[in-house]
C-alpha positions as CSV (number, residue, x, y, z in Angstrom):
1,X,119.3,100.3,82.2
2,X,118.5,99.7,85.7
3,X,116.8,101.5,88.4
4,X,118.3,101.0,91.9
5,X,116.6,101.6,95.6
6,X,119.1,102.6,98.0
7,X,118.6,102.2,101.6
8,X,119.8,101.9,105.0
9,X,120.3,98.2,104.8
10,X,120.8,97.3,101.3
11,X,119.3,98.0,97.7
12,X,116.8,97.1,95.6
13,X,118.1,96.9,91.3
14,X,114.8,96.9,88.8
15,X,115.4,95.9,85.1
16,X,114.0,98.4,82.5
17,X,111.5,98.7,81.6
18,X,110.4,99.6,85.2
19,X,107.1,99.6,85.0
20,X,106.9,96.4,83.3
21,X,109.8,94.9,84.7
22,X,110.1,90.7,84.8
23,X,113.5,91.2,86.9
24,X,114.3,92.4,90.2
25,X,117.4,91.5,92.8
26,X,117.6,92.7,96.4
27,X,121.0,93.3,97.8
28,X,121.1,93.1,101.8
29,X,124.8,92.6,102.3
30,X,126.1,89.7,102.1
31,X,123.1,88.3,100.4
32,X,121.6,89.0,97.3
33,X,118.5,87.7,95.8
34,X,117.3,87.4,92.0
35,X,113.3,87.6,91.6
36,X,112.1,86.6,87.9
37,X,108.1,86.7,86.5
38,X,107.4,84.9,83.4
39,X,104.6,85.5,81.4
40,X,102.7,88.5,79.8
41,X,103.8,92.1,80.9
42,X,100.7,94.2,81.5
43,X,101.5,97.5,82.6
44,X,98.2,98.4,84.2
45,X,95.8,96.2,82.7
46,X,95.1,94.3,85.8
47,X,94.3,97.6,87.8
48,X,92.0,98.3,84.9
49,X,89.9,95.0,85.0
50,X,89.4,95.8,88.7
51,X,88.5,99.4,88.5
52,X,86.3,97.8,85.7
53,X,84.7,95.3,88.1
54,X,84.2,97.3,90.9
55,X,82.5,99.5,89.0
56,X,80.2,96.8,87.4
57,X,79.2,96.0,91.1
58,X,78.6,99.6,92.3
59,X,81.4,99.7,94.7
60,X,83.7,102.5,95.5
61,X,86.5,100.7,97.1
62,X,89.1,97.3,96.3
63,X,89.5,95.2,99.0
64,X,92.6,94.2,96.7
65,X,94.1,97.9,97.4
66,X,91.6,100.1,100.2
67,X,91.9,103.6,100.1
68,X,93.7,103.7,103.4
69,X,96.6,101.9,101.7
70,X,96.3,103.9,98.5
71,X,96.9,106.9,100.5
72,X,99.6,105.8,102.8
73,X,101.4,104.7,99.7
74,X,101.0,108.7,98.1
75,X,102.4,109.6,101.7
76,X,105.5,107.7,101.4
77,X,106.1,108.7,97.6
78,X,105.7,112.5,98.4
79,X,107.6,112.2,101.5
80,X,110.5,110.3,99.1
81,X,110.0,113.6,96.5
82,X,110.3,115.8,99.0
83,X,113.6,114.2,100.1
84,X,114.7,114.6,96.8
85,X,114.1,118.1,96.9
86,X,111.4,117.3,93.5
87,X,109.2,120.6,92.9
88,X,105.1,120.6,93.3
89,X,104.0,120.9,89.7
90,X,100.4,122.1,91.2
């Protein structure tokens, strides 16, 4: 299986499982481009060991991911499921 990412100007195709995925091509037409990670698959446990270290040092913030960027990122995903015409669960 194999999620695609359709856009204005091309597409993005994510081998399953997403979100542990070692595979990834972008298609921008005429060009494509293959994108491979060898290695361990870790799901989440490398935003786990910072959460854990940032906690260890008392801070509240990742200079890795600030919470600016954390929240423009929920902005775009609830803009996309709103798009999609997704339902608020709240």
């Amino acid at each position: 299986m194999i999620a695609h990412i359709s856009g204005t100007l091309g597409r993005i195709d994510i081998d399953a499982p997403f979100h542990t995925t070692s595979r990834l091509s972008t298609h921008i037409h005429p060009d494509v481009q293959e994108f491979s990670a060898d290695g361990p698959r870790e799901t989440l446990a490398g935003e786990l060991r910072e959460v854990r270290d940032l906690v260890r040092q008392g801070r509240t913030e990742s200079p890795v991911m600030p919470l600016a960027d954390t929240l423009a990122v929920l902005r775009l995903l609830e803009g996309a499921r709103k798009s999609l015409g997704a339902v608020d669960f709240a």
